[in-house]
C-alpha positions in Angstrom: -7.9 1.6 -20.3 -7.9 2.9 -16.8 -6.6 6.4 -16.2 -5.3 7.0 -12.5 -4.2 10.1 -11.1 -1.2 10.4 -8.4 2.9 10.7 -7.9 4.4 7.4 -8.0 6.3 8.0 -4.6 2.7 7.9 -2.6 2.2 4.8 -0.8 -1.2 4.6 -1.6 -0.9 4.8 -5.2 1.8 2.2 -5.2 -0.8 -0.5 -3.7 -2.8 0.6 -6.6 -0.4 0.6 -9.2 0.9 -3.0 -8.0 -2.1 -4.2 -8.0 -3.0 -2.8 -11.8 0.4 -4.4 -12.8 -0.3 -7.9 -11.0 -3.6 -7.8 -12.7 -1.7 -6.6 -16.0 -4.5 -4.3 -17.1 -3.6 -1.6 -19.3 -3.4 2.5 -17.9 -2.1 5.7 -17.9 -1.0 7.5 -14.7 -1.2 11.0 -14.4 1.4 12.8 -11.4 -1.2 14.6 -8.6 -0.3 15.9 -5.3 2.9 16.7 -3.0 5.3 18.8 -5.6 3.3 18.2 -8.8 0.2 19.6 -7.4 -2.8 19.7 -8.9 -5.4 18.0 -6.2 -6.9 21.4 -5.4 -8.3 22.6 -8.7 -11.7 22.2 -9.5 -10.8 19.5 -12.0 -9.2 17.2 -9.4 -11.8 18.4 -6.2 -15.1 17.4 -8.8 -13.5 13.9 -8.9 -12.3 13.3 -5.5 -13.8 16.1 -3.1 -10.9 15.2 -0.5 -8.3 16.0 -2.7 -6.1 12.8 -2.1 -4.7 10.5 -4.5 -5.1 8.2 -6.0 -8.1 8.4 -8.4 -9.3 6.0 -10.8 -11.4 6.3 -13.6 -12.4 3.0 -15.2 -12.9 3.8 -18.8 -16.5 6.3 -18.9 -17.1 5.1 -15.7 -17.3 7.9 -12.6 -13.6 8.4 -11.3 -13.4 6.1 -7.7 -11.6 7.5 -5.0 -10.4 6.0 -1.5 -8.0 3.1 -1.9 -9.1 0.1 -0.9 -12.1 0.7 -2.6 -10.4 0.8 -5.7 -8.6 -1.8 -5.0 -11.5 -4.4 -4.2 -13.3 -3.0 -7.5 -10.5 -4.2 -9.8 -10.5 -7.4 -7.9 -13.9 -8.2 -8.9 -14.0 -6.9 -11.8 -10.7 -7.9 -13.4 -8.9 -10.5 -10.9 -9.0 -14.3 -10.8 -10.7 -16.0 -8.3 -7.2 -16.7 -6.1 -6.8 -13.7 -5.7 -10.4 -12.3 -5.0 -12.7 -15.3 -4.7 -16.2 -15.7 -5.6 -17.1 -17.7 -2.9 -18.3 -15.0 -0.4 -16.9 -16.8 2.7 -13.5 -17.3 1.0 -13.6 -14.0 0.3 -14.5 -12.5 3.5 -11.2 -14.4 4.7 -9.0 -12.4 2.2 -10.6 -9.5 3.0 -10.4 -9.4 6.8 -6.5 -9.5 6.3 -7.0 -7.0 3.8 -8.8 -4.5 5.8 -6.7 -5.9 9.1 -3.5 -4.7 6.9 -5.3 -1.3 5.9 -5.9 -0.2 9.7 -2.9 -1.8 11.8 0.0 -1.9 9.6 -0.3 0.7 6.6 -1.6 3.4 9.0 0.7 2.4 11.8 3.8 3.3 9.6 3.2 5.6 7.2 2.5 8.9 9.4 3.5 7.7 12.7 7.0 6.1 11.1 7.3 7.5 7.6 6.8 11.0 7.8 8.8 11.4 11.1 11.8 9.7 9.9 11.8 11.0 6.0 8.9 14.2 5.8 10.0 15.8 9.3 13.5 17.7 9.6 16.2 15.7 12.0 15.7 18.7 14.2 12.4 18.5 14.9 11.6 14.9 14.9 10.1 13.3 18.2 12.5 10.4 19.5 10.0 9.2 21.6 6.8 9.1 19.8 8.9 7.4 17.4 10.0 4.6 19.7 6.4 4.6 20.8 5.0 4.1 17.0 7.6 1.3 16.5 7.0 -0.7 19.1 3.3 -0.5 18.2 3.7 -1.8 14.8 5.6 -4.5 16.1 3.0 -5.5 18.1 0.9 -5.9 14.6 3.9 -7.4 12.4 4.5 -10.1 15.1 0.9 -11.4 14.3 1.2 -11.3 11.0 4.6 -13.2 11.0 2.5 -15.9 12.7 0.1 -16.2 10.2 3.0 -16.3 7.8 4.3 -19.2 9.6 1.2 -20.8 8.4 1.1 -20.3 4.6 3.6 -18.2 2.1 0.9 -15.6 1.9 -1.5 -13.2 4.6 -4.2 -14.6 3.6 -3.3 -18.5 2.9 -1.5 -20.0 0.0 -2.3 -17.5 -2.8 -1.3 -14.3 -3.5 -4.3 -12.1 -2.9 -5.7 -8.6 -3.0 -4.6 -8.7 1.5 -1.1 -9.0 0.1 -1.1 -5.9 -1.7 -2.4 -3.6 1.5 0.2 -5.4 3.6 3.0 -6.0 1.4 3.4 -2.4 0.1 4.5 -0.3 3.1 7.7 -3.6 3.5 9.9 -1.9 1.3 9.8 1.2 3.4 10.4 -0.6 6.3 12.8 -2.6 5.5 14.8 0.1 3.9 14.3 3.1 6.4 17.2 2.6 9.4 15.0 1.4 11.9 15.6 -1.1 14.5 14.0 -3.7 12.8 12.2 -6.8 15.0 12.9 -10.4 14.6 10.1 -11.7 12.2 11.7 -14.3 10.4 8.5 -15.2 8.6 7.8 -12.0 7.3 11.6 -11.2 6.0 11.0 -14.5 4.2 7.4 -13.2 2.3 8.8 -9.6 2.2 12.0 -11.6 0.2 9.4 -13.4 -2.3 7.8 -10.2 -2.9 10.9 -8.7 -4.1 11.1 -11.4 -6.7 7.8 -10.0 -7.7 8.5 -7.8 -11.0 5.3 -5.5 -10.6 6.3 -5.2 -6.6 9.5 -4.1 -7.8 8.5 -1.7 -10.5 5.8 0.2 -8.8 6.5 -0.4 -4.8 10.7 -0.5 -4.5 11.0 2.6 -6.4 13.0 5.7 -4.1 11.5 8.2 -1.9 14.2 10.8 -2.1 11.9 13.3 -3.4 9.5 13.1 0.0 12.7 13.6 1.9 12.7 16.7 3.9 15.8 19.2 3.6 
């Protein structure tokens, strides 16, 4: 059984979560952070010093923080080899998309897109930066709509541990009233992921609660 503790509506925790369900391992999730609080008693801090979610305790195992360290844990302990191969050079080719997802899309969208549009007030948002943030992660979605063009998924033709840290900031993307480029690639994967029952129980859920007043 694997205990995990953060909100549902962090994006962070919903690559984790999809990647529990894909993996159809068994859990409890306990709701941390934003207006449930709780990642700043001495509880939370002795697992995860940072105080960010998620957390993930693997049975008696020491609680793991930081995500895609999770995340790669799970996949070898629990995934097939399609998804996380053995073979360290196949491998290290999921992986690279993986960690290219991690630092060029996820963190290209989720403060310099997400929070503006959805945690900031209208008032006080920053037109420009905004523009300037889009057209940067453009720049990064346009190469991975041509390695889409390639195979049906980031990393080749099986669903793999880079789809989760790419796939799981698409619903936000796609749903936030942005003008949205011309990657006909990646609509198409982004389409087959919502076909995906675990990407649609843990990743297209609503972020109405983050919304700022």
């Amino acid at each position: 059984m694997l205990t995990l503790w953060g909100r549902k509506t962090s994006s962070n925790v919903q690559a984790l979560m999809w990647c529990v369900a894909e993996l159809d391992l068994d859990y409890q999730r306990i709701d941390i952070g934003h207006r449930y609080g709780g990642n700043d008693t001495p509880l939370f801090l002795a697992m995860n010093p940072n105080g960010t979610v998620p957390v993930l305790q693997d049975e008696e195992n020491t609680p793991m923080w930081e995500t895609g360290a999770i995340l790669r844990y799970l996949a070898a302990r629990y995934a097939p080899d399609s998804f996380w191969p053995a073979d360290v050079t196949a491998r290290a080719g999921v992986d690279q998309w993986a960690e290219w997802a991690k630092l060029n899309v996820a963190l290209n969208f989720t403060a310099p897109l997400f929070w503006p549009l959805v945690r900031t007030p209208a008032a006080e948002r920053d037109a420009t930066a905004i523009a300037h943030s889009l057209a940067r992660l453009h720049h990064f979605l346009t190469i991975a709509d041509r390695q889409l063009e390639k195979a049906p998924f980031l990393a080749g033709t099986d669903f793999s541990l880079a789809d989760i840290q790419f796939g799981h900031v698409l619903y936000r993307y796609f749903d936030l009233p942005l003008a949205h480029a011309v990657l006909p690639a990646v609509a198409a994967y982004y389409a087959r992921l919502c076909q995906r029952p675990a990407f649609r129980q843990h990743v297209m859920i609503s972020y109405e609660e983050l919304r700022a007043e």
